[in-house]
N, CA, C and O atoms as a GROMACS GRO file, in nm:
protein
  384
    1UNK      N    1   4.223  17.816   9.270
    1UNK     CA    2   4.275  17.869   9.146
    1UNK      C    3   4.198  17.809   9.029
    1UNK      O    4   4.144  17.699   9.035
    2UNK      N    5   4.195  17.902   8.908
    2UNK     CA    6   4.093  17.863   8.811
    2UNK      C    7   4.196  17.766   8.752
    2UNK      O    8   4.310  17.761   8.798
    3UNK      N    9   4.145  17.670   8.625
    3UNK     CA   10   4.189  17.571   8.588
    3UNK      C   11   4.219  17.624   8.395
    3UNK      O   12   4.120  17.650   8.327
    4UNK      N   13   4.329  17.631   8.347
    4UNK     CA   14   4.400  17.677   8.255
    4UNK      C   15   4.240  17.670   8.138
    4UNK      O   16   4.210  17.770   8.072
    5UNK      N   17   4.181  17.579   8.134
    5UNK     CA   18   4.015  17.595   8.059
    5UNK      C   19   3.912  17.706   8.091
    5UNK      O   20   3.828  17.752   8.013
    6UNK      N   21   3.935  17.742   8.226
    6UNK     CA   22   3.881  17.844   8.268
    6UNK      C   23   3.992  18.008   8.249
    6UNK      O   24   3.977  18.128   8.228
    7UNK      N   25   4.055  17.949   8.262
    7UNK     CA   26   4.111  18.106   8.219
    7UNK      C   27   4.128  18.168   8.110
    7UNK      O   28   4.136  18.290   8.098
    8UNK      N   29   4.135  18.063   7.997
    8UNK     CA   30   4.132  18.071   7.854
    8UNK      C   31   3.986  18.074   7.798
    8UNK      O   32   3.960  18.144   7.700
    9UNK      N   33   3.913  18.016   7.845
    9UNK     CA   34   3.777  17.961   7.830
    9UNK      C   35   3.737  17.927   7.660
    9UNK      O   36   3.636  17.967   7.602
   10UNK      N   37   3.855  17.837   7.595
   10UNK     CA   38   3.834  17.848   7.444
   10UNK      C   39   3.908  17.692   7.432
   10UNK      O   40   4.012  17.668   7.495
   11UNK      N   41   3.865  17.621   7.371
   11UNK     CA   42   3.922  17.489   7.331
   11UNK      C   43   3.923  17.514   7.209
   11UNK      O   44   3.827  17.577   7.164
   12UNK      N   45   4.042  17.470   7.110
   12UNK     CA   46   4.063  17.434   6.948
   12UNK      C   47   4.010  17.315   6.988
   12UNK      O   48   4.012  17.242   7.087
   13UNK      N   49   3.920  17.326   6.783
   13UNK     CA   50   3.901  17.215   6.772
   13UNK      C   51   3.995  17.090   6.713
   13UNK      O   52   4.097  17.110   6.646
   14UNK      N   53   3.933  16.926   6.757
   14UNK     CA   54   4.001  16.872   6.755
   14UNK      C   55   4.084  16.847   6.891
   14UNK      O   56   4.179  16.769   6.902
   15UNK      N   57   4.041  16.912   6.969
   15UNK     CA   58   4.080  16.871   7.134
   15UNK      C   59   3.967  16.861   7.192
   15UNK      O   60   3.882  16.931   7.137
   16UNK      N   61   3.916  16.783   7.314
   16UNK     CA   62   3.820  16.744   7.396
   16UNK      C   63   3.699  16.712   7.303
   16UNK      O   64   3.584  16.753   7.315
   17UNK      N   65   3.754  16.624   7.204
   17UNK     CA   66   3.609  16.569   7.125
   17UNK      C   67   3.528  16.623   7.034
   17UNK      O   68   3.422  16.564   7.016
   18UNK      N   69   3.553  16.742   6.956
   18UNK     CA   70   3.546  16.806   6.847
   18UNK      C   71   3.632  16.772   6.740
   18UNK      O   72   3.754  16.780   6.730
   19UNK      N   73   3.544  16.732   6.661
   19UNK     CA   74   3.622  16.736   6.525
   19UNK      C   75   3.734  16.820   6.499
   19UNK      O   76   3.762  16.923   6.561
   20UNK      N   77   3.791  16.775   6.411
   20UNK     CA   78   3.910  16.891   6.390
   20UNK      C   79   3.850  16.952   6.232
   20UNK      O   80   3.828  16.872   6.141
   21UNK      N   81   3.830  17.084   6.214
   21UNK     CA   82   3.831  17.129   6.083
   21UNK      C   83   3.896  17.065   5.944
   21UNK      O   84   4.006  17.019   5.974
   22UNK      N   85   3.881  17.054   5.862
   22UNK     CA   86   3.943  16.994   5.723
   22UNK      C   87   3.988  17.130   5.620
   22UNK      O   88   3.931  17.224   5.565
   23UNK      N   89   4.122  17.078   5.632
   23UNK     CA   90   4.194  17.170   5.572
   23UNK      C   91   4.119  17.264   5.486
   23UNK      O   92   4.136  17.385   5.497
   24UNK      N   93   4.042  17.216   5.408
   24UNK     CA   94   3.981  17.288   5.252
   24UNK      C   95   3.893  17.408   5.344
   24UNK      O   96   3.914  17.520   5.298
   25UNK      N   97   3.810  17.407   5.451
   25UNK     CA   98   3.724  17.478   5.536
   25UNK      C   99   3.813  17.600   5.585
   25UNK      O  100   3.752  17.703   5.614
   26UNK      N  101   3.895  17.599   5.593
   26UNK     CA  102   4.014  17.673   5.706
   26UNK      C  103   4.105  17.752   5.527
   26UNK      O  104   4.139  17.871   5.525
   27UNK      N  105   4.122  17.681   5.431
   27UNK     CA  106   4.163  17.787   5.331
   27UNK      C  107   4.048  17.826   5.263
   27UNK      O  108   4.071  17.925   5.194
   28UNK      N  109   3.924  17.783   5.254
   28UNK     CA  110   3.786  17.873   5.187
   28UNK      C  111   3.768  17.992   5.247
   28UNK      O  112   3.707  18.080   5.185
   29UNK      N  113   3.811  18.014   5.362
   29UNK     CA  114   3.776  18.058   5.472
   29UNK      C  115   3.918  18.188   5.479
   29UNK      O  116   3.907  18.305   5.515
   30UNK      N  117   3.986  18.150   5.453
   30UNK     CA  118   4.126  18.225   5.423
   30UNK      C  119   4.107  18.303   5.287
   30UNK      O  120   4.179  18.400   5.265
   31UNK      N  121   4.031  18.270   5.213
   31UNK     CA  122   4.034  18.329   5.123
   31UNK      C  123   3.919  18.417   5.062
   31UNK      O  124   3.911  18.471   4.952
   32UNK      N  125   3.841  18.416   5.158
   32UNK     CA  126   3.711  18.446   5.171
   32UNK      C  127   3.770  18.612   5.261
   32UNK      O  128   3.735  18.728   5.244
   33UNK      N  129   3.853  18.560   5.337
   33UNK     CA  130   3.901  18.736   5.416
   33UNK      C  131   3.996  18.779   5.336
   33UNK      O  132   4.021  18.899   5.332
   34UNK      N  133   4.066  18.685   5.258
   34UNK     CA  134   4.128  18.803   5.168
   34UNK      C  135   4.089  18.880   5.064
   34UNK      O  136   4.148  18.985   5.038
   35UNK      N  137   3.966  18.826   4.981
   35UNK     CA  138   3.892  18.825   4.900
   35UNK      C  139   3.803  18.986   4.981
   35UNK      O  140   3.804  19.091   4.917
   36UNK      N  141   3.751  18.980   5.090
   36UNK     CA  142   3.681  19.040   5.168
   36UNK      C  143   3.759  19.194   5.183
   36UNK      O  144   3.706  19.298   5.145
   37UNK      N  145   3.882  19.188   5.241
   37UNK     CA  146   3.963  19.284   5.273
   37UNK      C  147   4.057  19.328   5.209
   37UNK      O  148   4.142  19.406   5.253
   38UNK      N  149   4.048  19.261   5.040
   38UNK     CA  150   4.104  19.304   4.947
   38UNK      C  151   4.262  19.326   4.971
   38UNK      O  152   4.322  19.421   4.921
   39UNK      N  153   4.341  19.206   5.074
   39UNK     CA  154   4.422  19.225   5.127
   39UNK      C  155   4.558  19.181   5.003
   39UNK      O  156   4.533  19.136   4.892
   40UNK      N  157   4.685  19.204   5.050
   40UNK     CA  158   4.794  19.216   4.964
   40UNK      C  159   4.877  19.068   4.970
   40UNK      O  160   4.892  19.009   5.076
   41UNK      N  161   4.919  19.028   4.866
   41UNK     CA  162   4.993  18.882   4.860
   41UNK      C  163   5.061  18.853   4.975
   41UNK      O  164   5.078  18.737   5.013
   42UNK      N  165   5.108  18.964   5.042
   42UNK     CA  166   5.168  18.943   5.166
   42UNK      C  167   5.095  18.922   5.340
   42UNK      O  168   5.132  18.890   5.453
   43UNK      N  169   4.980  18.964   5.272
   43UNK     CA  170   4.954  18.944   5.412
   43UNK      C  171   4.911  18.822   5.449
   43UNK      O  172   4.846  18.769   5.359
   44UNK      N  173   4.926  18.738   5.578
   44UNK     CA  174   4.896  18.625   5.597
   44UNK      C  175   4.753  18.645   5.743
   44UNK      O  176   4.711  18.724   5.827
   45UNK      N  177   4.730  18.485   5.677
   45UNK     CA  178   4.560  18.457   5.787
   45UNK      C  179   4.623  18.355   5.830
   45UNK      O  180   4.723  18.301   5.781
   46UNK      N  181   4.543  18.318   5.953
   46UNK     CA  182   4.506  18.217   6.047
   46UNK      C  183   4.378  18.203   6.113
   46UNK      O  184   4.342  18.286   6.196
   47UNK      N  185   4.321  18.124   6.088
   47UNK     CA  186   4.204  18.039   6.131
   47UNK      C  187   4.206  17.959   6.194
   47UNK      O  188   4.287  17.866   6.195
   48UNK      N  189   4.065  17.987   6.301
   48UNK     CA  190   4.058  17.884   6.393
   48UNK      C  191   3.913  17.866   6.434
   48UNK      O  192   3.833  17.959   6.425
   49UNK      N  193   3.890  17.782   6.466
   49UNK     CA  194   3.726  17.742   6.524
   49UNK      C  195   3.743  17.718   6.636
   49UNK      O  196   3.844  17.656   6.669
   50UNK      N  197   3.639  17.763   6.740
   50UNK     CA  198   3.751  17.744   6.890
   50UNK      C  199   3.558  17.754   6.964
   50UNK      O  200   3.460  17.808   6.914
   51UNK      N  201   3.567  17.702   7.052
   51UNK     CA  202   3.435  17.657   7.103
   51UNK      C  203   3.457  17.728   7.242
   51UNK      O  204   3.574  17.728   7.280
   52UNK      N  205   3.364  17.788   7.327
   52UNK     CA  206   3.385  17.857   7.464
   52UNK      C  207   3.291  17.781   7.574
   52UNK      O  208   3.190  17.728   7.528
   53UNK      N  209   3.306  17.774   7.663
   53UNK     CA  210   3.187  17.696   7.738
   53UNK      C  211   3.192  17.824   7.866
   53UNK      O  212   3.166  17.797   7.983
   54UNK      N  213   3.228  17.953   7.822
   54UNK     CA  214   3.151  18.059   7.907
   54UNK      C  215   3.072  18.091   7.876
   54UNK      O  216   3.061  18.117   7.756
   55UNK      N  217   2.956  18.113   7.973
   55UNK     CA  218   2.805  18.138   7.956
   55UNK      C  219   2.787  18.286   7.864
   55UNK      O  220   2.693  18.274   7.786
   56UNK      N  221   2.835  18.380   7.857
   56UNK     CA  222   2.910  18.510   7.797
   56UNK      C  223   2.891  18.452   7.653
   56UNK      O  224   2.811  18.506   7.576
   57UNK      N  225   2.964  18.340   7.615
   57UNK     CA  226   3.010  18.269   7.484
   57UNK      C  227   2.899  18.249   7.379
   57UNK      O  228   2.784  18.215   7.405
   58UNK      N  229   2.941  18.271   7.276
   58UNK     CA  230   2.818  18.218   7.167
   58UNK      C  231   2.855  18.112   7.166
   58UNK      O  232   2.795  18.090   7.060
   59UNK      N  233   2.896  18.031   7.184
   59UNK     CA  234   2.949  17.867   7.188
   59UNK      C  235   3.040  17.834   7.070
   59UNK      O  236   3.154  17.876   7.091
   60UNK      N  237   3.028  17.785   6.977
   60UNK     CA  238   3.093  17.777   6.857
   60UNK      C  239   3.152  17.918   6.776
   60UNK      O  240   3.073  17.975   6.702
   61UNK      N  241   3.261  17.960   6.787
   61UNK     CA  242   3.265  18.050   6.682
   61UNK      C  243   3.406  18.077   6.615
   61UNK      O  244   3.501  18.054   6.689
   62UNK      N  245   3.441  18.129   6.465
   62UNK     CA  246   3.550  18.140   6.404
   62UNK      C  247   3.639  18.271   6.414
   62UNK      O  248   3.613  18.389   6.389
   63UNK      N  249   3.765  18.203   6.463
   63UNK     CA  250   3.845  18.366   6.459
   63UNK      C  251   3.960  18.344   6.382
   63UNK      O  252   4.027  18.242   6.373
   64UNK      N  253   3.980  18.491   6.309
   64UNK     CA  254   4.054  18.530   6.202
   64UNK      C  255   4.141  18.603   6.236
   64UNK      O  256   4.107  18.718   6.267
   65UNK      N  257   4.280  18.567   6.245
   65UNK     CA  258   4.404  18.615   6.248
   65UNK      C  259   4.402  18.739   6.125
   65UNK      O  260   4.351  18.708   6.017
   66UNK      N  261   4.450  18.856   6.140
   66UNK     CA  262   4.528  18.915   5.980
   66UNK      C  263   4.663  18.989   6.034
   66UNK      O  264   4.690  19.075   6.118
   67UNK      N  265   4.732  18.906   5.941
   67UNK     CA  266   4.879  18.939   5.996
   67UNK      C  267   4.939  19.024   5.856
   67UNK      O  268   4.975  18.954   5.761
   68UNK      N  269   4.949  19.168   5.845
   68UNK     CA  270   4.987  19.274   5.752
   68UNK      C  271   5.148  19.324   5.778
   68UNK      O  272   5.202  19.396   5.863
   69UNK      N  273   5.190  19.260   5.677
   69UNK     CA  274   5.328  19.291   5.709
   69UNK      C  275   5.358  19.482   5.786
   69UNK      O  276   5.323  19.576   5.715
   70UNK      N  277   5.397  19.501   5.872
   70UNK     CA  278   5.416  19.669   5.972
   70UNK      C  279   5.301  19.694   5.997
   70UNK      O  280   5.288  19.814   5.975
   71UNK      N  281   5.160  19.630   6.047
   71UNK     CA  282   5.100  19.625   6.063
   71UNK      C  283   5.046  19.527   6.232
   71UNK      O  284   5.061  19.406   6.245
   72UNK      N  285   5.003  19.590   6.306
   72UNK     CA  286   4.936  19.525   6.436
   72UNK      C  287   4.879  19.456   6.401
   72UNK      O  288   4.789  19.498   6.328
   73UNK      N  289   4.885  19.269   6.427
   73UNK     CA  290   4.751  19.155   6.370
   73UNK      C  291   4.632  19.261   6.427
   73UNK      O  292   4.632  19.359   6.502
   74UNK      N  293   4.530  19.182   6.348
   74UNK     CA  294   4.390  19.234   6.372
   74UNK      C  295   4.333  19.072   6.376
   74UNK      O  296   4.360  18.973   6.307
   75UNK      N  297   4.259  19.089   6.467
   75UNK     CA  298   4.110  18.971   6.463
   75UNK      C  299   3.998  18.971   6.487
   75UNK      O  300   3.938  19.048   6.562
   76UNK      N  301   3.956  18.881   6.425
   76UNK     CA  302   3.804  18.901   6.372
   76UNK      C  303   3.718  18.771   6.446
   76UNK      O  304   3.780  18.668   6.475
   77UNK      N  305   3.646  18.776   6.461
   77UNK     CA  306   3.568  18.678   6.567
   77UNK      C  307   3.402  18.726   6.452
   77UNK      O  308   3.340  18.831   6.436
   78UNK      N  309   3.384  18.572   6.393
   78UNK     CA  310   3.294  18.550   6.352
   78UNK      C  311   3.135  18.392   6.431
   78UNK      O  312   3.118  18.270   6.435
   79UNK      N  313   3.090  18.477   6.458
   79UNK     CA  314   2.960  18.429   6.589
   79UNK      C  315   2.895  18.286   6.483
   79UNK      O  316   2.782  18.242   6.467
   80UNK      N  317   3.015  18.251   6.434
   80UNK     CA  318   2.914  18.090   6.322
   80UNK      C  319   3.043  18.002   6.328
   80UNK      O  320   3.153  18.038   6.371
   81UNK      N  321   2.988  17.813   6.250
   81UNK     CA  322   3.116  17.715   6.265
   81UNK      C  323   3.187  17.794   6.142
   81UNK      O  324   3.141  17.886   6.075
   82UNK      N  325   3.323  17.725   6.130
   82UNK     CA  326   3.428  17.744   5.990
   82UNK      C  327   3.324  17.725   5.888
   82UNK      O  328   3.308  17.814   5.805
   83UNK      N  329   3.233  17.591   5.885
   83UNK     CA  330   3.173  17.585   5.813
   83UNK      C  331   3.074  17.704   5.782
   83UNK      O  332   3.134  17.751   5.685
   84UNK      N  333   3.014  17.748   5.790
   84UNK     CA  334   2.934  17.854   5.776
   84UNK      C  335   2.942  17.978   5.796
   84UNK      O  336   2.853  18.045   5.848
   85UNK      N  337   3.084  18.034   5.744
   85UNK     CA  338   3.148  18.196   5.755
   85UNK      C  339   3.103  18.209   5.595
   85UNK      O  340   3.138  18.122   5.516
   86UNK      N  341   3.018  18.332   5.550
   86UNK     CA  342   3.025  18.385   5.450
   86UNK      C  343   3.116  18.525   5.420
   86UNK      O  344   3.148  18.604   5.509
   87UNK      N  345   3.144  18.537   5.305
   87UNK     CA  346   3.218  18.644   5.273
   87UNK      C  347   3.171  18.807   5.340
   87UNK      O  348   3.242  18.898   5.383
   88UNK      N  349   3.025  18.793   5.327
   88UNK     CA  350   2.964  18.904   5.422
   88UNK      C  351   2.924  18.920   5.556
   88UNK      O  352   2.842  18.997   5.605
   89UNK      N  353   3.034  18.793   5.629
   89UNK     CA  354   3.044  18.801   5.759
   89UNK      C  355   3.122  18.888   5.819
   89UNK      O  356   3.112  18.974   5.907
   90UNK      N  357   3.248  18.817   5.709
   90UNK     CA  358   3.385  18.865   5.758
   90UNK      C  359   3.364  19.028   5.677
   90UNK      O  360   3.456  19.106   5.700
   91UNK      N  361   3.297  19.059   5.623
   91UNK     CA  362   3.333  19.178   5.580
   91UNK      C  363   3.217  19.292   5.696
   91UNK      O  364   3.228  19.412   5.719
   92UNK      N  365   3.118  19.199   5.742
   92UNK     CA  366   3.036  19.273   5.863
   92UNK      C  367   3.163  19.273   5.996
   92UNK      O  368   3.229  19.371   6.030
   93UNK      N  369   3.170  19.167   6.040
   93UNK     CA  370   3.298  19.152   6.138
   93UNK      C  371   3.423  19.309   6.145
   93UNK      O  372   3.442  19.389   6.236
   94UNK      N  373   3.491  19.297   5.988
   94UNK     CA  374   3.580  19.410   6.002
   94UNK      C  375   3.488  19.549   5.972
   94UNK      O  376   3.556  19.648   6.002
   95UNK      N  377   3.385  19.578   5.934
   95UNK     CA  378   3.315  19.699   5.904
   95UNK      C  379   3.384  19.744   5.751
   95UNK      O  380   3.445  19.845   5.714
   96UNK      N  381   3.350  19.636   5.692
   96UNK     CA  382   3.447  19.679   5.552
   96UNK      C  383   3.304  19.694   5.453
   96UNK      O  384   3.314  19.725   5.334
   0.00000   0.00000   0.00000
């Protein structure tokens, strides 16, 4: 049987020896997709930097929760660290 790392194949960071993101990175970054998707006071993000060690994997990369109130979340999987998401990532990412 595969081992719960393998079936997920995604570690947050800040577990197994990765830094953990700093808050300010994770709301630049929040606000950078709302800014992007021109989204409504209500809708809420979540961010995460999550590292894969499947060969498939770009290794490091950021995914974006968008949670729209009567709305199905949507996510966005950006192929760079937290650190280095530009506004015309996330707006390549959703096709906006």
């Amino acid at each position: 049987m595969r081992s719960p790392v393998a079936l997920f194949g995604a570690f947050l960071r800040g577990t197994f020896g990765l830094p953990k993101p700093d808050r300010e990175a994770i709301e630049r970054v929040k606000e950078l997709a709302r800014t992007a998707l021109r989204a409504s006071p209500e809708t809420a993000f979540a961010v995460n930097e999550i590292a894969c060690n499947d060969p498939g994997c770009p290794g490091i990369e950021t995914v974006i929760l968008v949670m729209e109130p009567g709305k199905k979340t949507r996510a966005l999987k950006v192929q760079k660290t937290l650190d280095e998401v530009t506004e015309q990532d996330i707006r390549a990412a959703f096709d906006v």
